[in-house]
C-alpha positions in Angstrom: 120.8 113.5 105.8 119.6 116.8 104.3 115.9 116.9 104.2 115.1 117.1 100.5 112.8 120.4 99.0 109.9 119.6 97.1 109.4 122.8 94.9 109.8 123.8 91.9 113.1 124.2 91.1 114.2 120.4 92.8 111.7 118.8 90.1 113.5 120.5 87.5 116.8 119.3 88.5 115.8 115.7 89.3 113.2 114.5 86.4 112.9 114.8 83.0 111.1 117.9 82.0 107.9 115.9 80.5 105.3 117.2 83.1 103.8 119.9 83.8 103.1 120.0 87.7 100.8 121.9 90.1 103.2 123.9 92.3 101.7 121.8 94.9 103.0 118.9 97.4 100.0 116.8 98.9 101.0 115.3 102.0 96.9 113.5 102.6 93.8 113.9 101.8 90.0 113.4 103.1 87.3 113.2 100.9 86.9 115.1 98.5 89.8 117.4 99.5 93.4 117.0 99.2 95.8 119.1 101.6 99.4 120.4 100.9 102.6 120.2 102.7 101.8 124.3 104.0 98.5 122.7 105.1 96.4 124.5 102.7 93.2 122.8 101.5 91.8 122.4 97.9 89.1 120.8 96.5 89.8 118.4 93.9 87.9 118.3 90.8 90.6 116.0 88.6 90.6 113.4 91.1 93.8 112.1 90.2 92.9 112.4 86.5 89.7 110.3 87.1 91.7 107.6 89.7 90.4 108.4 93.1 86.9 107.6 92.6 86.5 106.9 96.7 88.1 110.4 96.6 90.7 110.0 99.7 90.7 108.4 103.2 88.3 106.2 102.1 88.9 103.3 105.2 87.6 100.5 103.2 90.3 101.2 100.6 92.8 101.2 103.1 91.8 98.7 105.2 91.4 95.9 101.6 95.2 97.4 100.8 96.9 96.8 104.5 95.1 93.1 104.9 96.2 91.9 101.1 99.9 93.8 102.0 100.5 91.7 105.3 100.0 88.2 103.3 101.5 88.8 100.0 102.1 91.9 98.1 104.0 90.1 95.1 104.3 86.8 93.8 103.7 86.8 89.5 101.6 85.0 88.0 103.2 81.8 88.3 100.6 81.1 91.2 96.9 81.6 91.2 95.9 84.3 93.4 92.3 84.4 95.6 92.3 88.4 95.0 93.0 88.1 91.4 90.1 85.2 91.2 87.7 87.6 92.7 88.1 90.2 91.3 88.3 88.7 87.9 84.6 87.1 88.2 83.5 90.7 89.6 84.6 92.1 86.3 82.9 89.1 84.1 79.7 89.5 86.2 79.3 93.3 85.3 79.9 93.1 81.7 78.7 89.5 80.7 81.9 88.8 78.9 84.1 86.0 79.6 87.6 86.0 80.2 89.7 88.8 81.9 93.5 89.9 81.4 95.3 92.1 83.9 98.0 94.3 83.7 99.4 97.5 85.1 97.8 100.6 83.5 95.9 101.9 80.8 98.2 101.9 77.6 99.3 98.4 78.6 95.8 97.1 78.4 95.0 98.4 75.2 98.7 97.1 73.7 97.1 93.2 75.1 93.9 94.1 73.3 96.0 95.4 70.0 97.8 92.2 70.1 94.7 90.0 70.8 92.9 91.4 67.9 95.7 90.9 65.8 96.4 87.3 66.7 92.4 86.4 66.5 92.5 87.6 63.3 95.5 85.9 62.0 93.7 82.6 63.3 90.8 83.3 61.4 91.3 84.4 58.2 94.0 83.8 55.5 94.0 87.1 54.5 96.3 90.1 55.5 93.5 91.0 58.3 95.6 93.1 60.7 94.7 96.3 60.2 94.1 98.5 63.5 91.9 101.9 63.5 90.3 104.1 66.2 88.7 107.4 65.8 89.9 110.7 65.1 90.6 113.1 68.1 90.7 110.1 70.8 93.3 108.7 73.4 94.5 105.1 73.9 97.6 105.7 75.5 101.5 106.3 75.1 103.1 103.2 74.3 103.6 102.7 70.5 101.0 100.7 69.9 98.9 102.7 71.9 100.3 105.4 70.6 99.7 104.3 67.1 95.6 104.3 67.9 96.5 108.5 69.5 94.9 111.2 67.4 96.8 114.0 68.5 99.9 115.2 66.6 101.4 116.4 70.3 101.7 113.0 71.1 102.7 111.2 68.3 105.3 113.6 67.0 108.9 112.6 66.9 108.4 109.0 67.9 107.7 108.3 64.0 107.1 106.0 62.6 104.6 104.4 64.1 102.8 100.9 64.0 102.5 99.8 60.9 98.6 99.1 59.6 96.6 101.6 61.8 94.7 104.0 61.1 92.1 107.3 61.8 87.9 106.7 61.2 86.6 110.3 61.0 84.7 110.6 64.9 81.0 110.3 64.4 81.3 110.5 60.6 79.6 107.6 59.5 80.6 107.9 55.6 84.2 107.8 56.6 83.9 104.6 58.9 81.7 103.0 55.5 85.5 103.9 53.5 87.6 102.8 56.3 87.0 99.4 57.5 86.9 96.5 55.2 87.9 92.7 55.0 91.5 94.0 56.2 90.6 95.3 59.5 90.9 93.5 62.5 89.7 95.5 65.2 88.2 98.8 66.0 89.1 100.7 68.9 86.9 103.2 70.4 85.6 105.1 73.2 82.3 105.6 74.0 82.7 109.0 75.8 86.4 110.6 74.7 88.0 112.1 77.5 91.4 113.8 76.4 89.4 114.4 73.6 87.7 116.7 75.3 84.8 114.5 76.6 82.3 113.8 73.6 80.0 110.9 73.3 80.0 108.9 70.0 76.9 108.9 68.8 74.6 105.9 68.7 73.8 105.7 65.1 77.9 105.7 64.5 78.0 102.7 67.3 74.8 100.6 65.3 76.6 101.5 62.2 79.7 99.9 63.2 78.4 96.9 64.6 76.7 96.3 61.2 80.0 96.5 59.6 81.4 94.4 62.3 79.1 91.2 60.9 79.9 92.0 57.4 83.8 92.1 57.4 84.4 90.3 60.5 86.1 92.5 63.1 86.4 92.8 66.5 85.0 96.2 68.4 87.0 97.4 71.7 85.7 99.3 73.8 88.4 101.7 76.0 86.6 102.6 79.3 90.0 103.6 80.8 88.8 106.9 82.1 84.9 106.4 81.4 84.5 103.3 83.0 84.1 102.4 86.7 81.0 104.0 87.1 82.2 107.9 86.3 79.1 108.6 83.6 76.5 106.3 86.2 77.1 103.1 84.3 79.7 101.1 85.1 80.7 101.1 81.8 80.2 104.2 79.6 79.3 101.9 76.2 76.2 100.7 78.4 74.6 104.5 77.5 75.0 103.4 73.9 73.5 100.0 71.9 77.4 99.2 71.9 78.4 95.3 72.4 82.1 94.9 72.2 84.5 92.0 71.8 87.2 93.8 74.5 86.4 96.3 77.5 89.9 97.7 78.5 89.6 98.9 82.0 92.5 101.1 84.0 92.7 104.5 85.9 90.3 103.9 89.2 90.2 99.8 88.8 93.0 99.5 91.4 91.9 102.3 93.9 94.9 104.3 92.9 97.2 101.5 92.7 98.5 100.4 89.4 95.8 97.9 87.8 94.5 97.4 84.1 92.2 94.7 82.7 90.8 93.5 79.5 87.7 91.8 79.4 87.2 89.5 76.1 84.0 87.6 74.8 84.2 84.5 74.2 85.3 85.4 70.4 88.7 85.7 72.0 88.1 83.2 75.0 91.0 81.2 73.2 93.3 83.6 71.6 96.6 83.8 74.4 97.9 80.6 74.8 100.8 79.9 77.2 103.4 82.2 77.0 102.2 84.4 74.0 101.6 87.4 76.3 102.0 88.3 80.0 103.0 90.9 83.1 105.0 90.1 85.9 103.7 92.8 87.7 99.8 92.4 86.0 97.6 91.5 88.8 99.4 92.2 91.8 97.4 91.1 94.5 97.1 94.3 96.7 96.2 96.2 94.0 93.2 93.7 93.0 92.1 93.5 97.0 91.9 97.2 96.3 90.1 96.9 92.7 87.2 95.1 94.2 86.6 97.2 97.7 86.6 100.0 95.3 83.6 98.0 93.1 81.9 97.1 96.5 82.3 100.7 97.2 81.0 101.8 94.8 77.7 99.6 94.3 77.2 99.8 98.3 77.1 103.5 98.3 75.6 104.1 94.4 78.0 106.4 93.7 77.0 105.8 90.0 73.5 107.0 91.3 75.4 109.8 92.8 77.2 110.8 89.5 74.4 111.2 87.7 72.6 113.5 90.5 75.8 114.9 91.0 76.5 115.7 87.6 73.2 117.0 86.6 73.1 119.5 89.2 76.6 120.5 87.8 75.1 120.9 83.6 72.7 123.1 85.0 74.5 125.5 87.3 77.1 125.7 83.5 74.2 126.5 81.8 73.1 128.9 84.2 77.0 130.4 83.8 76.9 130.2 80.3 73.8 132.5 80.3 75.7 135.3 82.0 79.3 134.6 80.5 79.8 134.7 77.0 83.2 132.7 77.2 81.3 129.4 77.6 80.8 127.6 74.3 79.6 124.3 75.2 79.0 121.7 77.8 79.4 118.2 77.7 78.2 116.5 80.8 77.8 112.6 81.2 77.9 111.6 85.2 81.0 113.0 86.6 82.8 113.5 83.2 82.7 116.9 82.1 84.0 119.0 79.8 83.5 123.2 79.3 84.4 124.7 76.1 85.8 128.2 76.8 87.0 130.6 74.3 90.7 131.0 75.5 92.9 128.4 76.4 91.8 127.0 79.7 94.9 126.7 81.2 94.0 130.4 82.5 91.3 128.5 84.2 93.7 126.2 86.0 95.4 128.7 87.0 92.8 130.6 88.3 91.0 128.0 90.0 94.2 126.9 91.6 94.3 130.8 92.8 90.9 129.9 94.9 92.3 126.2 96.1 90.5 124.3 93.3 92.0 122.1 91.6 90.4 121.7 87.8 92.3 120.0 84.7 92.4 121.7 81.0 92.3 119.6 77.6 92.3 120.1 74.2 93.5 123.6 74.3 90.1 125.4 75.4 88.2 122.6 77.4 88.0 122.9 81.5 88.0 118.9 82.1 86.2 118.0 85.4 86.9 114.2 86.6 86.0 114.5 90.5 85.8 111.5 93.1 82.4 109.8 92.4 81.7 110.8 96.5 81.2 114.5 95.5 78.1 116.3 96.6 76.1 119.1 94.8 77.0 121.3 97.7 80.9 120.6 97.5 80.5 121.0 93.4 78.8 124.5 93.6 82.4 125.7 95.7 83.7 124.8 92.4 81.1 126.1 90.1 81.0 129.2 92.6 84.9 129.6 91.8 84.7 129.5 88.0 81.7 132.6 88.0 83.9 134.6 90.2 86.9 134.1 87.4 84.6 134.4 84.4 83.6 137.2 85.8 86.7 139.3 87.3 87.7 137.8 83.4 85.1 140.4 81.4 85.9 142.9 83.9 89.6 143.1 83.2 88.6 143.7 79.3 
């Protein structure tokens, strides 16, 4: 058989045209760097958009995925499952909340929680209490209900309409929330640190606010920690930085170790809300990708790589603001752990372009924000190759004015 091309121009005859790739094909990876099939090197500073928090090659990864994969890689969750069980009372243990849901990625986790807040609700008030909202400019995901909670008119338009009885709470605009919510809603969604946002922190006067509102009209708070959580902002969730207590922690991107895994994590508000049948997965769970979820935990801890995103990340904030004195084309920097995000006057994709140039490989958002999500593993020295690469572009840049 005809060995099949990996370029350009095969992707656009075999997939839908929904993605817009690297002209890159990674063969492996070690550490922090990732290697293409023409065995050029580049450092990765997206991290498989916030995934690969062991980076790559990590062996106790691999080792946790090849054990679990010679006993059992699928059964459902018709059986009870030892990886499952221990990774589940991992997840309860770090937030103090007490029951645990999994599923297979991001936007699946937060349609369980949409559908747990609306079923709680229904149980506990006679009222027409199933009204949704999240905040403007965030993320939840790309399913509909997901999709529903999405601020931005790129992802949203065409698939109108919508879910019914959601809705938008001005971010950080605490009069707004005050309008919004009332007797009506049933949950809040929010995250603490919005990263295809364009990584901004809600504040912590919106978050005491909100919990205020929470006892008078009786809703539940989620928290989405899909690509702040696991230790990225050196907490292992990012609400921990805030006085935040939620009902629901929805938990995806690096929980499985790069394999598909999602989890909600309810208080016992919600302990009794699913009943037998009235949600589930067949793939939710899978047992390799939990084995991998919790060496990825124990990795992390054993290691501190949360200690290590803050160091990391601080060093990175200050070598920006360092740029930002000599380059007028920086705007602003938002910096929490290893989630960071560089306001630049142009649309950053130049940056991703440019970068990719010098074999580093950054992500853009929002238009005009360079979005950093390395592996957790990354040094100062191996950041200041990228922080290196971005003076020598924003500089060339004012020279070719």
């Amino acid at each position: 058989m005809k060995q099949l091309s990996v370029n350009p121009e095969s992707e656009q005859n075999l997939f839908f045209h929904n993605y817009s790739r690297l002209p890159i094909a990674p063969t492996h990876g070690k550490g922090v760097w990732i290697v293409g099939d023409d065995g050029t090197r580049y450092l990765d500073m997206i991290a498989g958009i916030g995934v690969n928090a062991l980076g790559y090659g990590d062996s106790r990864l691999e080792e946790a995925i090849a054990e679990q994969a010679k006993k059992l890689i699928h059964t459902s969750n018709l059986f009870m499952l030892r990886p499952q069980f221990e990774l589940a009372a991992k997840l309860i243990e770090l937030s103090g909340l007490s029951k645990v849901f999994f599923a297979n990625s991001g936007t699946e986790a937060i349609e369980a929680a949409i559908k747990m807040a609306r079923k709680w609700a229904a149980g506990n008030d006679s009222a027409a209490k199933n009204e949704v909202l999240s905040l403007s400019n965030c993320f939840h995901g790309r399913t509909y209900g997901a999709m529903s909670l999405t601020a931005k008119p790129q992802y949203v338009g065409g698939f109108e309409p919508l879910l019914p009885s959601t809705g938008m709470i001005a971010f950080n605009d605490i009069e707004d929330l005050e309008k919004r919510v009332s007797k009506r809603t049933a949950a809040v969604f929010i995250e603490a640190v919005q990263g295809e946002g364009g990584i901004h922190r809600v504040s912590s006067g919106f978050i005491s606010r909100l919990m205020e509102l929470r006892e008078e009209y009786g809703f539940l708070i989620v928290a989405d920690e899909i690509q702040a959580g696991c230790g990225r902002t050196g907490k292992f969730f990012s609400y921990d930085h805030t006085p935040l207590q939620p009902d629901m922690v929805c938990l995806a991107k690096p929980l499985g170790g790069g394999l598909p895994l999602a989890a909600v994590i309810g208080s016992e508000k919600v302990a009794d809300v699913l009943t037998y049948g009235s949600h589930g997965t067949t793939f939710g769970g899978n047992p390799v990708a939990c084995a991998a979820g919790l060496a990825m935990i124990e990795a992390i801890m054993d290691d501190r790589l949360m200690e290590n995103a803050l160091n990391t990340g601080d060093h990175m904030r200050r070598q920006f603001e360092l740029l930002a004195e000599k380059h007028p084309q920086i705007r602003e920097i938002r910096q929490y752990g290893l989630m960071i995000g560089v306001t630049v006057e142009r649309e950053a994709k130049y940056y991703v372009e440019s970068a990719l140039k010098r074999h580093i490989l950054i992500n853009a958002t929002s238009q005009n924000v360079i979005r950093l999500l390395p592996p957790l593993i990354l040094t100062p020295e191996e950041a200041q190759q990228c922080i290196n690469a971005l003076d020598e572009i924003f500089t060339e840049e004012t020279a070719g004015t």
